[in-house]
C-alpha positions as CSV (number, residue, x, y, z in Angstrom):
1,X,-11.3,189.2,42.2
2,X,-13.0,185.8,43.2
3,X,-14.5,183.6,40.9
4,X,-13.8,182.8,37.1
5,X,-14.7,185.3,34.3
6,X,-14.1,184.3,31.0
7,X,-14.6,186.0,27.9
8,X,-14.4,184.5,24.3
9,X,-11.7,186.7,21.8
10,X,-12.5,183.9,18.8
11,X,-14.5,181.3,18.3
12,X,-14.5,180.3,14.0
13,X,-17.6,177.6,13.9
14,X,-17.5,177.6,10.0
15,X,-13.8,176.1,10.1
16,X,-12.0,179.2,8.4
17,X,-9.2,178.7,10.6
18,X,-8.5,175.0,9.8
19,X,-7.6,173.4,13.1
20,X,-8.4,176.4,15.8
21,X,-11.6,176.3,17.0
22,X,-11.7,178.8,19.9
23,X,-9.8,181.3,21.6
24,X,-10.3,182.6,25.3
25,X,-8.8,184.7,27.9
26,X,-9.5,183.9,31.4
27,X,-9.5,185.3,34.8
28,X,-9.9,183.2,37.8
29,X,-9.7,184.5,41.4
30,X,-7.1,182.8,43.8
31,X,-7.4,179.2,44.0
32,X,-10.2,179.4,41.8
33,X,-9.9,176.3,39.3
34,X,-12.7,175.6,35.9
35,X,-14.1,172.5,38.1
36,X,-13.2,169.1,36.8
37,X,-14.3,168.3,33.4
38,X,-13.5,166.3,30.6
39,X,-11.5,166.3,27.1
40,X,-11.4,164.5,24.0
41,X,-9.8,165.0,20.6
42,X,-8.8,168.4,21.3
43,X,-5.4,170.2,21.7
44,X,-5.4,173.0,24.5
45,X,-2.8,175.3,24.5
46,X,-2.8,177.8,27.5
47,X,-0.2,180.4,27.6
48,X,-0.1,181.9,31.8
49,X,-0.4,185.9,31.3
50,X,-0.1,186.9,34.7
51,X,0.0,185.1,38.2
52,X,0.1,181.4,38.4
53,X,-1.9,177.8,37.4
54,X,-1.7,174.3,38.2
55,X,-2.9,171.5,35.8
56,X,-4.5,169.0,37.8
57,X,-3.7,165.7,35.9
58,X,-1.7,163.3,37.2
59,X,1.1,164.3,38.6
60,X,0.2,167.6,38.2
61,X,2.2,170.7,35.9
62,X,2.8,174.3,37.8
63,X,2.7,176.9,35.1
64,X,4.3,180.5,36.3
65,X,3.6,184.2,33.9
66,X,5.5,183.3,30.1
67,X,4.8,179.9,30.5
68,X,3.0,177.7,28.0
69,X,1.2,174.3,28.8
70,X,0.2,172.1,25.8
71,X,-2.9,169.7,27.0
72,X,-3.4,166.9,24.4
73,X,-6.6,165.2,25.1
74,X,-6.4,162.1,22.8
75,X,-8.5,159.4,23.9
76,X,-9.9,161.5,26.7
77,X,-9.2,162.6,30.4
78,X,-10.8,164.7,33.5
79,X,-8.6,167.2,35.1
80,X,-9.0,170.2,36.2
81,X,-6.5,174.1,36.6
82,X,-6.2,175.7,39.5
83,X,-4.8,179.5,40.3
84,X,-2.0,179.9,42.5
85,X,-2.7,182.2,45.6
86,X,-2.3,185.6,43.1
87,X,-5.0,184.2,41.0
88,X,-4.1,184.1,37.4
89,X,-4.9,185.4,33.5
90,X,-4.9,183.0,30.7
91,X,-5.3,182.6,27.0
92,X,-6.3,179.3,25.9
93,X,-6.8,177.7,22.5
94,X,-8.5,174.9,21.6
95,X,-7.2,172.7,18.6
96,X,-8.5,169.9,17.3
97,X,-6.5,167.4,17.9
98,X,-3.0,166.7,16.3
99,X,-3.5,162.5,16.8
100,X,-7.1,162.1,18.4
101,X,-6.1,158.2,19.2
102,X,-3.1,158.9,20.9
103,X,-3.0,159.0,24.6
104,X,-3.4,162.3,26.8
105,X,-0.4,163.9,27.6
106,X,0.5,167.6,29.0
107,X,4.2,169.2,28.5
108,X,4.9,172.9,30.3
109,X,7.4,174.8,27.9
110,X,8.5,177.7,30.5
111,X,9.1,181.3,29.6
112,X,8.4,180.7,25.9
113,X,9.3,183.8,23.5
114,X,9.1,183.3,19.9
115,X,8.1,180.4,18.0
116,X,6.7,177.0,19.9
117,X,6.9,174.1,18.3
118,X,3.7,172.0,19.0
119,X,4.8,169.4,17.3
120,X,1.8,169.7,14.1
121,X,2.2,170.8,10.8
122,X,-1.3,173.0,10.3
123,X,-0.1,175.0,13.7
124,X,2.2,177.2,15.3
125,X,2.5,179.8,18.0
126,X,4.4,182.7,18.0
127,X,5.0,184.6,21.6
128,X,6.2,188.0,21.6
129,X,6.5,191.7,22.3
130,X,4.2,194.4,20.2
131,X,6.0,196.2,17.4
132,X,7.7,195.3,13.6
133,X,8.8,192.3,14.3
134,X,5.6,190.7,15.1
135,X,4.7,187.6,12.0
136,X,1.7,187.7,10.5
137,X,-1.3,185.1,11.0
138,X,-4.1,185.4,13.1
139,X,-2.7,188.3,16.2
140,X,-4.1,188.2,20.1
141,X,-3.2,191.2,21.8
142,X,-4.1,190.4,25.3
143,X,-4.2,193.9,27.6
144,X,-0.5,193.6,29.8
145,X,1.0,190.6,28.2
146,X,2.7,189.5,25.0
147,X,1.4,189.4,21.5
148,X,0.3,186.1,20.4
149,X,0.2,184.6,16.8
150,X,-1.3,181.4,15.1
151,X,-0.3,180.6,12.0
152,X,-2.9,178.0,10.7
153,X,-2.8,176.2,8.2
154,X,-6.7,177.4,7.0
155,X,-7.5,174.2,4.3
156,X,-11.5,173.6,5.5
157,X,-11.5,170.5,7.6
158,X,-13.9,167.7,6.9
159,X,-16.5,168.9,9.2
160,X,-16.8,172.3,8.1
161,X,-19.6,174.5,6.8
162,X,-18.9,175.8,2.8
């Protein structure tokens, strides 16, 4: 595969899942990156699926298959992700943002399994295999990789439709 394909698995407009506004998974060729673009007030959470991806910010963040990388936008910043040379698969969710003044800031949490704490009280993700154990909330069941779940916390944010 060359190239980025990217299909959208959610996407609530009407905000019916309080702070998530979108959920995709992503397929991007080797060395294949989004293109530099900006972010503000948001929260993206991507969770690595299969191969690997750089963040290109600052310093930069390698992310490897199990890992999660939490991008909070704040104020604003460009960057960019980049596949490794296997390419890579990714889920990503977009937040609004836990502290929209604060300043940007990325943390990789590595092989995550079970619950992540993000560090908000209206969500959580859960990382896991399929099966009884899995919590309720809203479920992802990316094809070959874990189950996901987001507990939201679904009170209708300011900006939402009734």
């Amino acid at each position: 595969m060359t190239g980025l394909v990217g299909r959208t698995l959610l996407e609530p407009g009407d905000g019916s899942l309080g702070p998530l506004l979108r959920v995709t998974e992503d397929r991007l060729g080797p060395a294949t990156g989004y293109g530099r673009h900006d972010h503000r007030a948001v929260d993206v959470v991507a969770v690595v699926l299969a191969g690997s991806l750089t963040h290109a910010w600052e310093a930069g963040a390698p992310m490897s298959a199990g890992d999660v990388g939490v991008l909070r936008a704040g104020t604003g910043l460009a960057h960019d992700e980049v596949a490794g040379p296997d390419g890579a698969r990714v889920v990503q969710t977009y937040l609004r943002a836990a502290d929209p003044a604060a300043p940007p800031s990325h943390a990789v949490h590595r092989a995550v399994r079970g619950w992540l704490d993000l560090g908000r009280p209206d969500a959580r993700l859960w990382v896991g295999d399929d099966g009884p154990g899995v919590p309720d909330g809203v479920v992802l069941r990316p094809a070959d990789g874990p189950v996901l779940v987001w507990q939201v916390d679904t009170s209708r944010p300011s900006w939402s439709e009734d």
